[in-house]
N, C-alpha and C positions, 0 to 999 in steps of 0.2 A: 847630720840630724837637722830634719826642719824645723819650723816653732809650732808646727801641729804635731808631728810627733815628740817632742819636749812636753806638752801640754798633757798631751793623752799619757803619757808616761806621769807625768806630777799628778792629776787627777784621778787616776785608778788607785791611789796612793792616799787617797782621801776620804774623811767621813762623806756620804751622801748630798747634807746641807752643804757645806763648802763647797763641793766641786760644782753641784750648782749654784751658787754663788758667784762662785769663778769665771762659768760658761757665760751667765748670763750677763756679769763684767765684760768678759772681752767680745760680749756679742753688742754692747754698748758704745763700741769702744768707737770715735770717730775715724773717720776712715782716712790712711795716709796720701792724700790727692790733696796736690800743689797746682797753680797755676803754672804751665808752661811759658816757657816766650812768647810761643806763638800766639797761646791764651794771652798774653799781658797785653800782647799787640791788639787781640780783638776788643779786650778789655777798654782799650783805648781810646777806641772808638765810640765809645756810648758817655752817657751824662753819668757820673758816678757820684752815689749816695748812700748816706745809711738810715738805717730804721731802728724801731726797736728802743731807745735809749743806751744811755751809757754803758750802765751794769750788762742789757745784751746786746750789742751793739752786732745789726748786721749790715753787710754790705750787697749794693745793688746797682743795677745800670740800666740805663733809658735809650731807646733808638725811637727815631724818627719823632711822629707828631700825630693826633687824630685818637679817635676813640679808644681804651686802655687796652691791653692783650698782657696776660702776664704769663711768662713760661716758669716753670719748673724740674729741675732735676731731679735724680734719683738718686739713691743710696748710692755714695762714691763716687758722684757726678760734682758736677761746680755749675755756678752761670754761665763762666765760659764758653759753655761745650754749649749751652744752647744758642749763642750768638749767630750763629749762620742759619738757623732757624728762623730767631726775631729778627735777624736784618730783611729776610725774606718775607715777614709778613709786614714787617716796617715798611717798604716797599710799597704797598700797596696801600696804605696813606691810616697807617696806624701809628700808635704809642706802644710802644714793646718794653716791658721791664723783665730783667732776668737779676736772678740774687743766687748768694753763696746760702744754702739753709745752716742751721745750727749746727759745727762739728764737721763743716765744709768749707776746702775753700779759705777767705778770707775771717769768714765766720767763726771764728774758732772758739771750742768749746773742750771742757774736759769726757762730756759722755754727750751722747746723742739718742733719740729715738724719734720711734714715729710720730709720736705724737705732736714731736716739734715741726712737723713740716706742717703741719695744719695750725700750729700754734703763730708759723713765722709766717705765713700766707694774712691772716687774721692783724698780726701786727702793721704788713705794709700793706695792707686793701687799706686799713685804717689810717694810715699817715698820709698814704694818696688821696683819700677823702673823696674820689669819684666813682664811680658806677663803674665796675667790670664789664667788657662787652663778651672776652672772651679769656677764657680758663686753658694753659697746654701744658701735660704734664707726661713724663717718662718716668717709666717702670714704679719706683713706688714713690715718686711724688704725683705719680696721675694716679693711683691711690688713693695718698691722703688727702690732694687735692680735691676728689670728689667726696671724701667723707667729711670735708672740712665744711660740704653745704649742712648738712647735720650739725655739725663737733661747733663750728663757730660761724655759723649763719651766712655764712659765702654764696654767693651766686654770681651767676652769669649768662647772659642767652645764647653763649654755645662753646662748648668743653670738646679739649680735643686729649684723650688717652691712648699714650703710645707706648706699647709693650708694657699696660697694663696687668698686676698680678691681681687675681681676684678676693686672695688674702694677702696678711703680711710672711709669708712663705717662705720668700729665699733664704732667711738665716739660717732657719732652720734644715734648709737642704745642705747648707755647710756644715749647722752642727752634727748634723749625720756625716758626712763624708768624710770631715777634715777630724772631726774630735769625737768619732764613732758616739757623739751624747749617746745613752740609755734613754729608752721612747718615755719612762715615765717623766725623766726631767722635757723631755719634749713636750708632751703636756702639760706639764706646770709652766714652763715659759709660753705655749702657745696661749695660754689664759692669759698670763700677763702681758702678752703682746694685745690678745683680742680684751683688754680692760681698758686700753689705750685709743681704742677703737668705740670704746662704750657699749657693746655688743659681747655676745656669745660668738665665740670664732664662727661655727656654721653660719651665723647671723650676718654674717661682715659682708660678703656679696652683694645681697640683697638692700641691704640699709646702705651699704657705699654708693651703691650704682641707683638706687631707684630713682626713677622717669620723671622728670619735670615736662608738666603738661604744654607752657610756653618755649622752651629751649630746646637746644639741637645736641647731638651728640655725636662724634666720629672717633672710631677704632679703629685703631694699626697695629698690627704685630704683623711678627716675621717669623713664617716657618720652620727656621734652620736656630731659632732662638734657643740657646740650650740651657737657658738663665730662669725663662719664663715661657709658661707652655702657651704656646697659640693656642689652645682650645680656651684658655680664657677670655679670649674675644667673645667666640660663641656664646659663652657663659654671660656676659654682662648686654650681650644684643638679647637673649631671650626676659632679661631683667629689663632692660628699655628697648622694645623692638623697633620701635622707630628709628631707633640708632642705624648708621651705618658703619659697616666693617670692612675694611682693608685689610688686606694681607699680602707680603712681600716675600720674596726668598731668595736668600743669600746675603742677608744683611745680617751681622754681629746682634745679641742684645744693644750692645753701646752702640754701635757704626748706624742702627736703625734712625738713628736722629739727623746725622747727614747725609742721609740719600735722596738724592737730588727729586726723587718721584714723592718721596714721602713727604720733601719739604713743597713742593706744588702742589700735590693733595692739601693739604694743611693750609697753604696761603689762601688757595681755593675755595674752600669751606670757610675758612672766616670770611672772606670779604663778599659774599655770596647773601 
């Protein structure tokens, strides 16, 4: 027996309030991603710091030199993983910082949500005290990354979102699958995901993504994505049309960060 079926078994066993309770606990719950070796190894490579203060103390790393670029991971992602990304845009005569978010990683926390990826973005623009040039975020930290120009007054003159989800969606495609939720607790957690957002869930699209009249925008998704629908590209270029979209095929949701074409589109676009 797995521990989603253990779960569904305990909660069909429960009043209503409780087992939502429970769902939306372990939909909280930080994700079990460690640094690897090899991660420890890239990790080594860069200037390593923290932000945030004591009480949240998070961890983060610098490559190269030149105007600021900061990457982001996704749900169950690390900084690590975006290191062969920023070394590539470091390359091209930038300052690349990559961090563990809250409940990642180094970062360790006892619950996690979205709202902390805009909260921990906010915390180290603030401690670096300079002008963002440019914003790169995967799956839902290119998300909250862009709702964080709203949520905590972020910007940047040019955002690059990679396997972008147009809401905060995936969990809820687990708690369907994995712990069969009932769709009313779907809706009551989809409110409280879309509270975190400061919007009405249908609203979250359009308020995440809308068009800065001075800055640039670039989307990537990958066709064979089974995590995150590529039509969400579409969705956020008709919300900024000037945008441009890419799309690849045959790249993993995760694996779409190191592929070689993706990360040359990307170095490309910023230093342009």
């Amino acid at each position: 027996m797995d521990i989603f079926t253990l779960f569904r078994a305990v909660l069909k066993c429960l009043p209503a309030r409780m087992a939502y309770r429970i769902t939306a606990w372990l939909a909280e719950l930080p994700p079990r991603v460690r640094p690897t070796d090899s991660d420890k190894k890239l990790l080594k490579e860069g200037q390593a710091f923290t932000f945030g203060g004591e009480d949240r103390k998070r961890y983060a790393w610098s490559f190269g030199s030149g105007p600021l670029v900061i990457c982001m991971h996704g749900w169950g992602g690390l900084g690590a993983h975006m290191i062969p990304l920023a070394k590539k845009i470091a390359e091209k005569g930038f300052l690349v910082v990559v961090f563990d978010v809250t409940g990642h990683g180094y970062s360790t926390s006892m619950r996690v949500a979205f709202r902390d990826f805009s909260r921990d973005l906010k915390a180290l623009t603030d401690q670096l005290d300079r002008e963002v040039y440019a914003l790169v975020g995967h799956s839902a930290g290119a998300l909250c990354m862009m709702a964080s120009r709203e949520l905590e007054g972020i910007s940047a003159k040019k955002y690059v979102c990679i396997s972008a989800p147009i809401r905060p969606y995936p969990p809820l495609i687990v708690m369907r699958k994995k712990l069969h939720t009932p769709e009313k607790m779907i809706e009551k957690y989809s409110t409280y995901l879309a509270q975190q957002f400061e919007h009405p869930w249908e609203k979250i699209p359009e308020k995440a993504f809308s068009p800065e009249e001075n800055s640039d925008l670039i989307i990537l998704h990958d066709t064979t994505d089974k995590f995150v629908a590529h039509d969400d590209a579409d969705t956020i270029h008709r919300i900024w049309p000037r945008s441009t979209v890419i799309k690849t095929s045959g790249n993993t949701h995760r694996n779409i960060i190191w592929s070689s074409e993706v990360m040359d589109r990307v170095a490309s676009f910023i230093q342009v």
